[in-house]
C-alpha positions in Angstrom: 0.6 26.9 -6.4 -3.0 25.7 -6.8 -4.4 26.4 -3.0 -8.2 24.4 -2.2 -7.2 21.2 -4.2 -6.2 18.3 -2.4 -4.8 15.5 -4.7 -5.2 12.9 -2.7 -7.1 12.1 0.8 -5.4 12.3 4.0 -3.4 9.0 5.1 -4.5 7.7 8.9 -3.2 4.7 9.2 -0.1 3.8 11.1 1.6 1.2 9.4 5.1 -0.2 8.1 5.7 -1.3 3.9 7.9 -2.8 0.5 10.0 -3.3 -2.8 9.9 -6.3 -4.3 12.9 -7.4 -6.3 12.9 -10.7 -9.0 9.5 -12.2 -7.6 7.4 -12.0 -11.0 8.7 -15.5 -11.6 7.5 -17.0 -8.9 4.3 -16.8 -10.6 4.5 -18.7 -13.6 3.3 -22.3 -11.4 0.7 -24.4 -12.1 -2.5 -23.1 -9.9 -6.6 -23.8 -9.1 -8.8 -21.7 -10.4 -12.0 -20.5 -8.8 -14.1 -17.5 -9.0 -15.4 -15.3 -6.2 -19.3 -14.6 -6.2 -20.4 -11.1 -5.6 -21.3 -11.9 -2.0 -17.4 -12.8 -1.8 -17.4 -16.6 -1.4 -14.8 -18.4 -3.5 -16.2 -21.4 -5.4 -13.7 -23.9 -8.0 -14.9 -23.6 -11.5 -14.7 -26.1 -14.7 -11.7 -24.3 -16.0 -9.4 -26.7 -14.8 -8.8 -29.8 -12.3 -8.2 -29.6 -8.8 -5.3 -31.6 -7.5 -6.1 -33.6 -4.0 -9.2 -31.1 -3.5 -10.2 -30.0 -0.2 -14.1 -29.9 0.4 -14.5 -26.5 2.3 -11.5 -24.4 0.3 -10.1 -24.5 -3.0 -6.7 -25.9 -2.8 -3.3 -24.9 -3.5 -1.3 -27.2 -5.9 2.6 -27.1 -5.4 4.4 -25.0 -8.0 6.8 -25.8 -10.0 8.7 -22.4 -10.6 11.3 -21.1 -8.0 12.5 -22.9 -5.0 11.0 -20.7 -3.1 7.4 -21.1 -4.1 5.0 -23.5 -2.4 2.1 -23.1 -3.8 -0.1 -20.9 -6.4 -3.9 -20.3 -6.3 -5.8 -18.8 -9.3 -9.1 -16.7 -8.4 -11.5 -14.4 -10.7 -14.4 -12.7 -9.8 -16.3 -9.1 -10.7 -16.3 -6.6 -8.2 -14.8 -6.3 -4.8 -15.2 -8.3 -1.6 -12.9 -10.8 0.2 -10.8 -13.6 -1.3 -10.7 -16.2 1.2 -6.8 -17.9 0.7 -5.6 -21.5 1.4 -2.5 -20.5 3.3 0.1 -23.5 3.1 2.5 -24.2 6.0 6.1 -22.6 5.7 4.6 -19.3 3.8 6.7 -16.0 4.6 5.4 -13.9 1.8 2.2 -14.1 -0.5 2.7 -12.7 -3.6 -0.4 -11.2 -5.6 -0.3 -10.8 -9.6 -3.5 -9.0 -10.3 -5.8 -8.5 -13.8 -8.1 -5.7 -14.4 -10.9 -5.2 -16.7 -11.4 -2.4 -17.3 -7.7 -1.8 -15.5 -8.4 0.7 -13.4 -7.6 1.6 -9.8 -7.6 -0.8 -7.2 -6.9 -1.4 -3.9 -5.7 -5.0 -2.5 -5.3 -5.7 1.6 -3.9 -8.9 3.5 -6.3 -9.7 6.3 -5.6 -6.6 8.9 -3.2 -4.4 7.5 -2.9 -1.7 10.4 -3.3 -4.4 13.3 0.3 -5.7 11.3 1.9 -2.9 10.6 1.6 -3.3 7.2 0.2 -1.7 4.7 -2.4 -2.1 1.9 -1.8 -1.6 -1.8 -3.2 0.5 -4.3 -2.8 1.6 -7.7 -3.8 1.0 -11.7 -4.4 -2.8 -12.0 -1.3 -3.5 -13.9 -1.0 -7.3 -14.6 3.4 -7.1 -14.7 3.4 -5.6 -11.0 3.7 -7.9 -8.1 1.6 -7.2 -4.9 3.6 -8.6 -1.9 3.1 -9.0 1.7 5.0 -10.4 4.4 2.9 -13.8 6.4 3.3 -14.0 10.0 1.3 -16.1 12.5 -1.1 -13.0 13.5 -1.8 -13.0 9.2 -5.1 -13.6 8.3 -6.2 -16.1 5.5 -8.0 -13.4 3.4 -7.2 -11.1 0.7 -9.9 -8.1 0.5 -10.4 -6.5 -3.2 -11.7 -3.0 -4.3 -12.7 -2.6 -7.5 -15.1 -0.9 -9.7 -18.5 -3.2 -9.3 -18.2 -3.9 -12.9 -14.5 -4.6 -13.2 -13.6 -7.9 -14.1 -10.1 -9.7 -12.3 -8.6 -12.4 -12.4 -5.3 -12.9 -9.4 -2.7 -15.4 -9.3 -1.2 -15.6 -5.8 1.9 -17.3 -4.6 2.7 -18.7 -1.6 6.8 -18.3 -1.0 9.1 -19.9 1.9 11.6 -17.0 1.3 10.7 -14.0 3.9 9.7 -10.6 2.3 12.5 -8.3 1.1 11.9 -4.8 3.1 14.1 -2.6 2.3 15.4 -1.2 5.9 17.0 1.8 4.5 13.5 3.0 3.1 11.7 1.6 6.1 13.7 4.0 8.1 13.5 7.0 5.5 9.6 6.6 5.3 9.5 6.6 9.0 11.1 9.8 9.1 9.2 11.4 6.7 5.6 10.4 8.7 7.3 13.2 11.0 7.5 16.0 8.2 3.7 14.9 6.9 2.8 15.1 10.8 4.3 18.1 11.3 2.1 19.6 8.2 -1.0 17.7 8.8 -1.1 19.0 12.7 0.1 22.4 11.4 -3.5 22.5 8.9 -5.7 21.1 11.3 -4.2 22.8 14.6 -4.6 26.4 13.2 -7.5 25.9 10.3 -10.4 23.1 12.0 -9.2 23.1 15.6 -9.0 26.9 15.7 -6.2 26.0 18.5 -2.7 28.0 17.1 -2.8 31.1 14.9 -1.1 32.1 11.8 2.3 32.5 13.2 2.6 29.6 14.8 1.4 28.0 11.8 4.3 29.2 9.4 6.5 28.5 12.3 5.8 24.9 12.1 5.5 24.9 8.3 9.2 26.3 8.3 10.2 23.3 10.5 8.5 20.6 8.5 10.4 22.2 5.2 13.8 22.2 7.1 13.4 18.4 8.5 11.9 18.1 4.5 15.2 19.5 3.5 17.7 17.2 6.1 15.9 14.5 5.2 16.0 14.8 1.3 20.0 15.8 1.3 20.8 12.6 3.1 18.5 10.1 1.3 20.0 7.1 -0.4 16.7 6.0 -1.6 14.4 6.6 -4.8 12.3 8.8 -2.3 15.3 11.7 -2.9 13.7 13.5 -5.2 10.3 13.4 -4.2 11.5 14.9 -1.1 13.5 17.4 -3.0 9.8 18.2 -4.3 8.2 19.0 -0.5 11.0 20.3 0.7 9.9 23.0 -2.3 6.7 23.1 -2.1 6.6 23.8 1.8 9.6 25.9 1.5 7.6 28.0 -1.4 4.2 28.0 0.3 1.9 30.6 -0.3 1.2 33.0 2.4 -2.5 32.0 3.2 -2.0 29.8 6.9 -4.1 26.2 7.3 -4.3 24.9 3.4 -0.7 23.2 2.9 -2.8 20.1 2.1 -4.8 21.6 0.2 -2.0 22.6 -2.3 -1.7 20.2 -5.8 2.0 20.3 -5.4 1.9 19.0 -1.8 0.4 16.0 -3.2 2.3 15.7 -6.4 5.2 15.3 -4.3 3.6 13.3 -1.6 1.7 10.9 -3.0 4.7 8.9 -4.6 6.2 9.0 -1.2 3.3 7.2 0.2 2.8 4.7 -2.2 6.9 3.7 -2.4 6.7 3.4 1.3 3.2 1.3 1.2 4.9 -1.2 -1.0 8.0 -1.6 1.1 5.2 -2.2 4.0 6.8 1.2 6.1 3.8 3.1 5.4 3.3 6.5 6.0 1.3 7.6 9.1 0.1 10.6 10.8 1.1 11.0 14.5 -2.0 13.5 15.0 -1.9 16.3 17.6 -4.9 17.4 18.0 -8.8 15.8 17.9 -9.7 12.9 20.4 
């Protein structure tokens, strides 16, 4: 194992995530396009007409393309910053189809992810994936970009009457795992930074986290099995030095598609942290 490189920073948040199935053509509709100035106001350009426009917000023109879909808005911009969204009544799921240039990482959030319980999205700008997140009354109107300050984007978003699709199975599977990362993360911080349990107690928790890693990957029935498999492994495996489990490559080969499965399905992973204030 490769000990004192971490893949991948440490996830904080608390949240809940989700796979979305068929919803690509809901984004086909007819929309309004605008562009979003680097200070991150939304203004309607030339490109095309706006149907029964709204002084203070570009407007949403109904959509054409699956019952489900309400509305569509197209935005573009350079750089990050906030997308302020026209929300239609009836919405239970926005759906985000996002353009890159250059198509690099990104990272996309619905008004307050953690204060939902959801979670945000991340990833390489890919213009055939779907970014989804449920709308409930607490949403805010407000989709926040980051980008490279030079990337160009361009997002279609979809406004649908059909709830989001969490997968409950998964849901309860990446809940279960936030107890194994827990487990580790509290294990690395409690004997390494805190200076608060020593080296045996240290494997000692290690060893639990790979046998709950272990349970937990034998009775999946999700496509997290075999990246469980993997940590199951990897903790199982662990080199002998106490306090650097995530600091080890592997950890985070394993892990990180974990966390992003379970941040789509909006049951994201968490750590319950032990020690610290």
């Amino acid at each position: 194992m490769i000990w004192g490189d971490a893949g991948a920073p440490r996830t904080r948040r608390g949240a809940k995530a989700a796979v979305i199935a068929a919803a690509v053509v809901m984004l086909s509709a007819g929309c309004v396009s605008t562009v979003v100035e680097p200070a991150g106001e939304a203004r309607p350009t030339v490109e095309a007409p706006v149907v029964a426009p709204a002084p203070a917000s570009p407007t949403a023109e109904p959509a054409s393309s699956g019952p489900s879909v309400i509305a569509t808005q197209a935005f573009s911009g350079t750089g990050p910053g906030p997308v302020a969204l026209d929300v239609p009544a009836g919405t239970q799921s926005v759906l985000v189809q996002l353009t890159c240039d250059p198509a690099e990482r990104f990272t996309a959030e619905l008004g307050d992810s953690m204060m939902l319980g959801q979670a945000p999205q991340s990833g390489s700008c890919d213009p055939d994936r779907v970014l989804a997140w449920p709308w409930e009354a607490r949403s805010a109107p407000e989709l926040t970009l980051g980008l490279a300050p030079e990337a160009e984007w361009a997002a279609s978003v979809s406004y649908s009457s059909a709830p989001f699709p969490q997968d409950a199975a998964l849901a309860e599977e990446c809940e279960l795992f936030s107890g194994v990362y827990s487990q580790v993360t509290n294990a690395d911080e409690g004997y390494g930074f805190y200076a608060a349990i020593g080296a045996d107690e240290w494997n000692r928790r290690v060893d639990a986290a790979a046998d709950a890693a272990d349970t937990l990957a034998a009775s999946s029935t999700t496509t997290l099995a075999p990246y469980l498999r993997s940590i199951h492994t990897v903790l199982a495996e662990r080199s002998p030095i106490p306090g650097g489990m995530t600091e080890v490559r592997e950890f985070w080969d394993a892990q990180n598609p974990i966390a992003e499965i379970c941040a789509v399905n909006h049951s994201e992973v968490y750590v319950l942290a032990e020690f610290g204030g």
